[in-house]
VOGU-3710 file (C-alpha; in Angstrom, 3 decimals, decimal comma):
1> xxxxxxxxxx> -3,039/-13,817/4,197  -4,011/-10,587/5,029  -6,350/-8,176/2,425  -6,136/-4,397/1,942  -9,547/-4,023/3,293  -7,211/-5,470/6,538  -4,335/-3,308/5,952  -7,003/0,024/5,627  -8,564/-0,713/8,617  -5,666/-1,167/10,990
11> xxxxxxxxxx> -4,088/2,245/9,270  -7,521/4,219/10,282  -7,230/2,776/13,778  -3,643/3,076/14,564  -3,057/5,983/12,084  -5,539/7,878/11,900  -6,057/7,832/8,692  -7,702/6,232/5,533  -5,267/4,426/3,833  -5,619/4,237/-0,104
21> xxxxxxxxxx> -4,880/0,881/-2,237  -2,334/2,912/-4,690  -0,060/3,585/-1,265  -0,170/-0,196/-0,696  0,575/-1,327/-4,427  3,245/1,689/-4,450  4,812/0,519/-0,949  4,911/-3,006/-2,302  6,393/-1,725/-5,094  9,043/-0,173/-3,158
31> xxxxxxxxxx> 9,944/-3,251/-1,415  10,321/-5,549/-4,727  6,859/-7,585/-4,110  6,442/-8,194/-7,801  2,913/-6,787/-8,811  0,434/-7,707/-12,064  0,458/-5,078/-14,495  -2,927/-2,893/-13,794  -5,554/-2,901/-16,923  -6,970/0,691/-16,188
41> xxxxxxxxxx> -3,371/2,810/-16,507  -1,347/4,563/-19,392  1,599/3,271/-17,639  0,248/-0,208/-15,996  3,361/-0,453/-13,177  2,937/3,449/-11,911  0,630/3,981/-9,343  -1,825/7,326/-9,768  -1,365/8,803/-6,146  2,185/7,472/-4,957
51> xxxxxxxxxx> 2,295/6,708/-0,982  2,767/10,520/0,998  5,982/10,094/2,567  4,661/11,704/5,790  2,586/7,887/6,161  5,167/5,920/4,319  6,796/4,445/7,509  3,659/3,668/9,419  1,809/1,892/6,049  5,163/0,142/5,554
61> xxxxxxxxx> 5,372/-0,828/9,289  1,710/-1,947/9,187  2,004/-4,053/6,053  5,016/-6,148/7,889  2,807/-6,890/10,204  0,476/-8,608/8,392  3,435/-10,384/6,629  2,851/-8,749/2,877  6,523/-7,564/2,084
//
């Protein structure tokens, strides 16, 4: 199964840019993968920094790929 270190690294080299862990859990998210509850947040199910929409498409494309939603 593939990690977000994975996911990160094949956004910075087909993307061009450094893709953040809150755009994964929020694209997940999106797509019904059902998450754990995160210890650190007010609200644990709502990511701080929600995926941009301008990268949406290529994170979402990237993390079918790799077979995680």
């Amino acid at each position: 199964m593939a990690t977000y270190a994975d996911v990160i690294e094949l956004g910075r080299r087909r993307l061009g840019v450094t893709i953040q862990s809150c755009w994964i859990a929020d694209i997940k998210r999106k797509n019904g993968v059902e998450m754990r509850p995160s210890h650190n947040r007010k609200d644990p199910y709502h990511p701080i920094k929600p995926c941009p929409t301008k990268w949406e498409p290529g994170v979402t494309a990237i993390m079918r790929e790799f077979g995680l939603i």
